[in-house]
N, C-alpha and C positions, 0 to 999 in steps of 0.2 A: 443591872442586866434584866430584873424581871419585870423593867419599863419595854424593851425591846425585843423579851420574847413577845407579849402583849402584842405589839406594834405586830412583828412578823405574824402572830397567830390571828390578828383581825383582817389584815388585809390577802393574808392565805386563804384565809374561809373563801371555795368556791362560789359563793354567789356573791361577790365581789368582784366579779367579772365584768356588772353594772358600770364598774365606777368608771369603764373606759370615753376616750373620746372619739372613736371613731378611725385615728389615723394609721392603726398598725395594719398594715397589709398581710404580714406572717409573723407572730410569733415566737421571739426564740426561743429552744428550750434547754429547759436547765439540765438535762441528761449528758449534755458536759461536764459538768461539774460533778454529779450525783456516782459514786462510784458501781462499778458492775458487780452482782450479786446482791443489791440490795433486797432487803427483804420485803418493805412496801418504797412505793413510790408516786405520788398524785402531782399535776400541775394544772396551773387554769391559766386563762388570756385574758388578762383583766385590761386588755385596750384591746376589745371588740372591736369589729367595723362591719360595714353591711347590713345584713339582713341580720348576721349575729345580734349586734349592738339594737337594732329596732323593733325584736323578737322579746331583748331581756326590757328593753324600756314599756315595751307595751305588758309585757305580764306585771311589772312593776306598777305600773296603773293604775291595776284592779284592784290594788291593796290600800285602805287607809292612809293618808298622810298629802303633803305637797310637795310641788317639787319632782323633779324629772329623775331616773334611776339615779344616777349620778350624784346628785345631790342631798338625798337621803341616809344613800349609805356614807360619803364622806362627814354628815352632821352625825352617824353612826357613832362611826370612828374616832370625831372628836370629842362627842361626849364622852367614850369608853375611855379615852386616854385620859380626859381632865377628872372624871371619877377616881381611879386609878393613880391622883395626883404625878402621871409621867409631866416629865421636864421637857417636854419633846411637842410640839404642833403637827399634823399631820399638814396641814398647811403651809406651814411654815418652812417644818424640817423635814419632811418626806414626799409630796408631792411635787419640787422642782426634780428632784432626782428619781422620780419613781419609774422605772422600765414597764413592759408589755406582760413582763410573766412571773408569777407565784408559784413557790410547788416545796416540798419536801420531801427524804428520802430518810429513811432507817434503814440501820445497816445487821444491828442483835435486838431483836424483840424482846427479847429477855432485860433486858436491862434498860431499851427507848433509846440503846446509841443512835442518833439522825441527827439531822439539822433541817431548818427552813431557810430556802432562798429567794430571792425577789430582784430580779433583773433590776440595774440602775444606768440609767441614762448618765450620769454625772458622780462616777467614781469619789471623788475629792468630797461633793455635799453629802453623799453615803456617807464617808467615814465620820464628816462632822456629829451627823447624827447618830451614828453609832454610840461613840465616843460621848457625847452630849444626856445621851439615856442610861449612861452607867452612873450617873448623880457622882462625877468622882470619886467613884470604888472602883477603878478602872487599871487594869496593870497592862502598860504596852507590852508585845512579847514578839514575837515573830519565830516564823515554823516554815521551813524551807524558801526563806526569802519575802515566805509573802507577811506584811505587818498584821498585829489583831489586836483586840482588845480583851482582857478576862476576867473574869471576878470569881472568883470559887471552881466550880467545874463549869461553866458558864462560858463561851468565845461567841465573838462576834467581829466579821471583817470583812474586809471585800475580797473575793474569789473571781478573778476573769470575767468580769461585767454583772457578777451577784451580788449584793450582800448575805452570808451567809452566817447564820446565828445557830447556836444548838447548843449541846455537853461540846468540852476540850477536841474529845476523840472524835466526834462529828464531825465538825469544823475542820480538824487534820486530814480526813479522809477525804472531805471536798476540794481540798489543795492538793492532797496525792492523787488525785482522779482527774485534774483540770492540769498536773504538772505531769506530764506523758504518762500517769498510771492507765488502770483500765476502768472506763467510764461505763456507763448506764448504754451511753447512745453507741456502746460496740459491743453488746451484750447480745449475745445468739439469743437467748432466753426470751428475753425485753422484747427482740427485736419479732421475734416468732409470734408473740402474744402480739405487738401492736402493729405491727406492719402492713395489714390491713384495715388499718382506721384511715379517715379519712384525715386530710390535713386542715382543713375548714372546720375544726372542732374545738369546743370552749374550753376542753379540758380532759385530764385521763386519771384514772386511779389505777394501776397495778400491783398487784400482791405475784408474791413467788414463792408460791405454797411448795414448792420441794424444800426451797429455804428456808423457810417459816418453819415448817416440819423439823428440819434440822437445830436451831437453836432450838426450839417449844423442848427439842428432845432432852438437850443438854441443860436446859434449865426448870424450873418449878412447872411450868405449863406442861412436860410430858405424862404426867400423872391423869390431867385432863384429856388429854387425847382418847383419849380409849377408842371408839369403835371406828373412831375416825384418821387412824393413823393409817393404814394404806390407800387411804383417800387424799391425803398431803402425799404421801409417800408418790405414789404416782403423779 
């Protein structure tokens, strides 16, 4: 499993947005899946197009090395994996099924309940490589119909056009959020904070510092709070 948090944490990283080719017109996002209340929340559009996509290749430029955005970051990628000795090719096993969007949500800061998700164009070679990067420590299980895979507190599976990887409770929360719970994208909160962004944008990070404030309170972090707790608080 700690091949594919990897996998999800390199191709997360916001300035992977590079790695696009140009053909997505919008973005979907994963505030479907992500449940309402989270306490952070960030996504990026890693298949740019436009001015986006020729904005990120041109700052890419200026920097050392060969090779167009795109092509840097995925020899990135598979360096980091084959370091790493994953079982997995970014080539091979991840970019036929790779979707337009990246993003993860926490739900108790106190403890890092979240997950990471990553839009898949082709469900079916998701799970392969899912499944392929637990090296055979892998226990099928399944949590309100939808199938996953586990290893310790460790899940990883596809959620309603995601692959979603995180801790147990993570993962469960993404299935109760995409199976009629209450999502991210029907979030008054969410919606108040980002409702005026534009929609031509590579990515967002939201925090929900009333919520944040709330677990910090209930766990070891409220001690630190100090002069700043009616600053959350509000």
């Amino acid at each position: 499993m700690r091949k594919l948090a990897l996998l999800v944490a390199l191709v997360s990283i916001p300035v992977l947005v590079a790695l696009g080719c140009g053909k997505n017109e919008a973005a979907s996002s994963a505030t479907s899946v992500a449940p309402a209340g989270s306490v952070l929340y960030a996504e990026a559009d890693i298949d740019p197009s436009g001015n986006q996509k020729q904005a990120i290749d041109e700052l890419i430029a200026k920097f050392p090395g060969e090779g167009g955005a795109g092509e840097r970051l995925r020899s990135l990628i598979e360096d980091g994996l084959r370091e790493s000795d994953a079982p997995i090719s970014f080539e091979k096993d991840v970019e036929p099924w790779l979707g337009d969007t990246a993003a993860f949500f926490v739900t108790d800061a106190n403890v890092g309940t979240g997950a990471a998700m990553i839009a898949t164009d082709d469900e079916d070679a998701a799970r392969d490589a899912i499944e392929k990067s637990f090296e055979g420590d892998a226990r099928e299980k399944s949590y309100e119909g939808v199938d996953y895979f586990a290893s310790g507190d460790s899940a990883g599976g596809v959620v309603d056009g995601f692959v979603v990887a995180g801790d147990e409770r993570g993962f469960k929360a993404a299935v109760d959020a995409s199976d009629g719970g209450s999502t991210l994208e029907d979030d008054e909160r969410y919606e108040e904070a980002t409702g005026d962004l534009s929609e031509d944008r590579l990515g967002l990070f939201y925090v929900n510092t009333p919520e944040l404030f709330r677990t910090l309170q209930q766990g070891s972090g409220a001690m630190a709070l100090g002069q700043f707790r009616e600053f959350f608080k509000d």
